[in-house]
N, C-alpha and C positions, 0 to 999 in steps of 0.2 A: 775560221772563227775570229781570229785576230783582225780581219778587216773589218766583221760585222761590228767588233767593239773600237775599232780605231773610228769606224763611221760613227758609231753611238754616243761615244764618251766626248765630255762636252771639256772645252778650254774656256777661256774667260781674260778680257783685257785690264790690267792692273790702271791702265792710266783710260783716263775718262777724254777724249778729245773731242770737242763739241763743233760743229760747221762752225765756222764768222756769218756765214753767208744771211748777207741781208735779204728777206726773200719778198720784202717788196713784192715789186712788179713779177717775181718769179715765184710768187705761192703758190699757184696751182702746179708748174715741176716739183717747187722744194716739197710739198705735201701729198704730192701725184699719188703714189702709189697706195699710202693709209687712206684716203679720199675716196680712191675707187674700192678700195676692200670695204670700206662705211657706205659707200654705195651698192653695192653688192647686197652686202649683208642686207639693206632695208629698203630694196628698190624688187628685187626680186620676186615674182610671184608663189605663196605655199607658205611652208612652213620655213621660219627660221630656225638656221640649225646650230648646235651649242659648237659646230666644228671651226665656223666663222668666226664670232664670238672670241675661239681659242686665238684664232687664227690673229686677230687684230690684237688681241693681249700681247701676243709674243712679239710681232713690231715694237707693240709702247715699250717692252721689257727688253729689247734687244738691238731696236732704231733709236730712239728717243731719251731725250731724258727732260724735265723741266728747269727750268735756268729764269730766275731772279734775281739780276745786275751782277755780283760774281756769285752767287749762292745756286749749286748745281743738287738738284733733286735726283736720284738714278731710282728709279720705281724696281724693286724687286720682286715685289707681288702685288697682283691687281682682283679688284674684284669687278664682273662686267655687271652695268645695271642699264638695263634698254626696257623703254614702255612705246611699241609702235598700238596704236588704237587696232582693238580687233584680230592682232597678230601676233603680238605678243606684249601682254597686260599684266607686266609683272611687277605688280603694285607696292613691292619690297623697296621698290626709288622713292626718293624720297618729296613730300609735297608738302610745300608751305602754309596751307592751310586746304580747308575740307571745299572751298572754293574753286583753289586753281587745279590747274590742269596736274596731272601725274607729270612727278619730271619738271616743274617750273623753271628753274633754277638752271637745268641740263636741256635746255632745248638751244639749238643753233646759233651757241657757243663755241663752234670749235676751238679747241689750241688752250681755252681759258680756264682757272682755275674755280673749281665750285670750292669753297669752305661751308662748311656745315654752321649750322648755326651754335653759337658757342664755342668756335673753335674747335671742336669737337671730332674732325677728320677733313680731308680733302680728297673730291674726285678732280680728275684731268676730264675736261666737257669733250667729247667728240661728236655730238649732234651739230650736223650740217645745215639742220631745219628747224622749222617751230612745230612739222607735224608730226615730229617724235622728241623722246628722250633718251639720252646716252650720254653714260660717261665710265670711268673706270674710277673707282676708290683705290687710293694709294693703300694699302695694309701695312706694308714694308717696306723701306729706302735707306739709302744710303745719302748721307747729305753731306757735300764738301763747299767750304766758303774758300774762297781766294785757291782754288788747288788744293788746300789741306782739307783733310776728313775730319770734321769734325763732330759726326754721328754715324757710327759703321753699321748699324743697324736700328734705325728706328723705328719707333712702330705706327699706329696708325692716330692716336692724338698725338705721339711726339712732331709728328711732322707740321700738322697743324699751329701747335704751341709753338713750334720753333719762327713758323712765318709770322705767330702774332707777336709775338718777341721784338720782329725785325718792321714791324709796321704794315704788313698786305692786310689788308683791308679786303672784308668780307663783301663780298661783291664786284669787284676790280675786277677791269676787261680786259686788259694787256694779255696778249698770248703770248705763251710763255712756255707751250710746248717746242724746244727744239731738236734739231736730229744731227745726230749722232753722224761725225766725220770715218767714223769707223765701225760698224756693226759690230757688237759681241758676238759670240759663235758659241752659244750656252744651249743647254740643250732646256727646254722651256718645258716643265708638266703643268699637269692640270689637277684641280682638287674639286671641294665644294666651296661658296662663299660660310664663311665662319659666321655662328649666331642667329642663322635663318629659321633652322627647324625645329626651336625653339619657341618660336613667337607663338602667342595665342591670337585665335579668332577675331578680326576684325569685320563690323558690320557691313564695311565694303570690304572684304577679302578674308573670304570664306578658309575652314582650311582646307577643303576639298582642292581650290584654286591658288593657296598657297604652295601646296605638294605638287604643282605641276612647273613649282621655279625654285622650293627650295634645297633641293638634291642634285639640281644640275651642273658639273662641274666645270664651270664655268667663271672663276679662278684660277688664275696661274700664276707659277712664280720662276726664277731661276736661283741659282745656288744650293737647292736643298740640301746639300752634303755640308756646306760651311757653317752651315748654322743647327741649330740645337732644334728638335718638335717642338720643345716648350717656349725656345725663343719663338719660333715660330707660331706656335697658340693655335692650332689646326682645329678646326671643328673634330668633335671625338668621334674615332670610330673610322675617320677622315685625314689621317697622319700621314706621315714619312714612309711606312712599309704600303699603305693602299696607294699611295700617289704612282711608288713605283713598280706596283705590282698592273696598274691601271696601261703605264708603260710598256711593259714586258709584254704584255697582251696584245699590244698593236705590235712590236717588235715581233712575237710568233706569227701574227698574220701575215707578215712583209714576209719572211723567213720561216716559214712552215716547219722544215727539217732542225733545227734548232732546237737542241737539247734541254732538259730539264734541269742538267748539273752547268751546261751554257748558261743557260736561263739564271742559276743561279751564280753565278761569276759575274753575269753582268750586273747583277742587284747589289753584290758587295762593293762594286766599284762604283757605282752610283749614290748608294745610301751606305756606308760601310757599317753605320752603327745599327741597322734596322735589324727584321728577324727573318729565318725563312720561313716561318710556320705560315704564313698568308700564302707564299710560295708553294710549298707544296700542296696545301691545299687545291689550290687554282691548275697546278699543274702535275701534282702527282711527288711521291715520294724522291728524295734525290739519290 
């Protein structure tokens, strides 16, 4: 059992060390491997699936961070927003007027920042193309200027407000996704995007076709143990104990034989302040 939790249990780098490397003439190595998972994901024939999706979130959360002259961005939660035509028309991205295309803004920008209009949040763009949209909304960050931290956790207008502060300009090309000289080794869950399934009925986006993107968990973050649910601000219902109950579920499938009082060892160490009761539930009394 001790290996299954030394494997599980996540560490985290205090210092942020970012590449120098000018990637120039070598963007397609420096950016190789996010590249081909973005390709993956929306070259693919069938359905897109939310495991891909997870899968490029925890790169941006655990390769990358964004860097604005010395003002370093560390994304600790993302939320994914992709509109491929015909294959996945998840109308929750956002579009500039009832004119353009879904996604205006997040089409084949790689690397560069979307800001919302009003300052109001920022996505990291990773559409490669104009015949789809993608990007990741920052929800939470960590922001250091010159090496010093000087927002340990911000939220999702703080990050915004902080770059209109410093002058980025809404619409600016500069890429400005960089990667990470040392990967963190955090262990990455997944949630739902926050304030979706809420929304009422739009004339183009029925709720029948809302409900097929807006429960998808396809949000992730790292740290969940350092910080508070309410700093965090989880969709209800969608918290600290179901993130990592959501967890433990793929952990029993890797490890079948794995107990219910394991099961719950591993949850206190993971989430220490959460409850067992979703726990037993999901898996029986301990």
């Amino acid at each position: 059992m001790m290996d299954l939790l030394h494997l599980l249990l996540f560490t985290f780098f205090d210092m942020i060390v970012i590449s120098n490397q000018d990637f120039g003439e070598n963007e397609v190595e420096y950016f190789g491997k996010l590249k081909r998972k973005i390709a993956e994901l929306v070259d693919r024939q069938g359905e897109i699936r939310d495991e891909l999706l997870q899968d490029i979130n925890a790169m941006i959360l655990t390769q990358y961070v964004i860097q604005v002259k010395d003002i370093v961005i560390e994304p600790l939660r993302v939320e994914a927003y992709l509109y491929v035509d015909g294959r996945f028309e998840d109308k929750f991205i956002h579009r500039p007027n009832k004119k353009a295309p879904y996604g205006a803004c997040q089409r084949n920008r790689f690397g560069q920042l979307y800001v919302h209009p009003g300052y109001s949040g920022v996505d990291i763009v990773l559409s490669l193309e104009e015949t789809y949209a993608y990007s990741c909304l920052i929800k939470n960050s960590r922001i250091s200027v010159g090496g010093k931290v000087v927002e340990p956790f911000a939220k999702q207008y703080g990050v915004a407000i902080f770059l209109k502060k410093i002058g980025f300009q809404i619409g600016d090309n500069q890429v400005v996704l960089k990667k990470r000289e040392y990967p963190r080794e955090d262990i990455v869950f997944n949630t739902v995007r926050k304030g979706l399934l809420s929304i009422k009925e739009r004339p183009d986006f029925s709720k029948a076709e809302q409900n097929q993107f807006n429960a998808r968990p396809i949000a992730s973050l790292i740290e969940l143990k350092e910080h508070t649910s309410s700093q965090f601000n989880f969709e209800t219902g969608y918290g600290g104990d179901w993130i990592v109950i959501q967890y433990l579920k793929k952990a029993k499938e890797e490890n079948p034989n794995i107990t219910t009082n394991q099961l719950n060892q591993l949850r206190k160490e993971l989430y220490p302040n959460g409850s067992k009761n979703l726990l037993e539930k999901e898996f029986g009394k301990i």
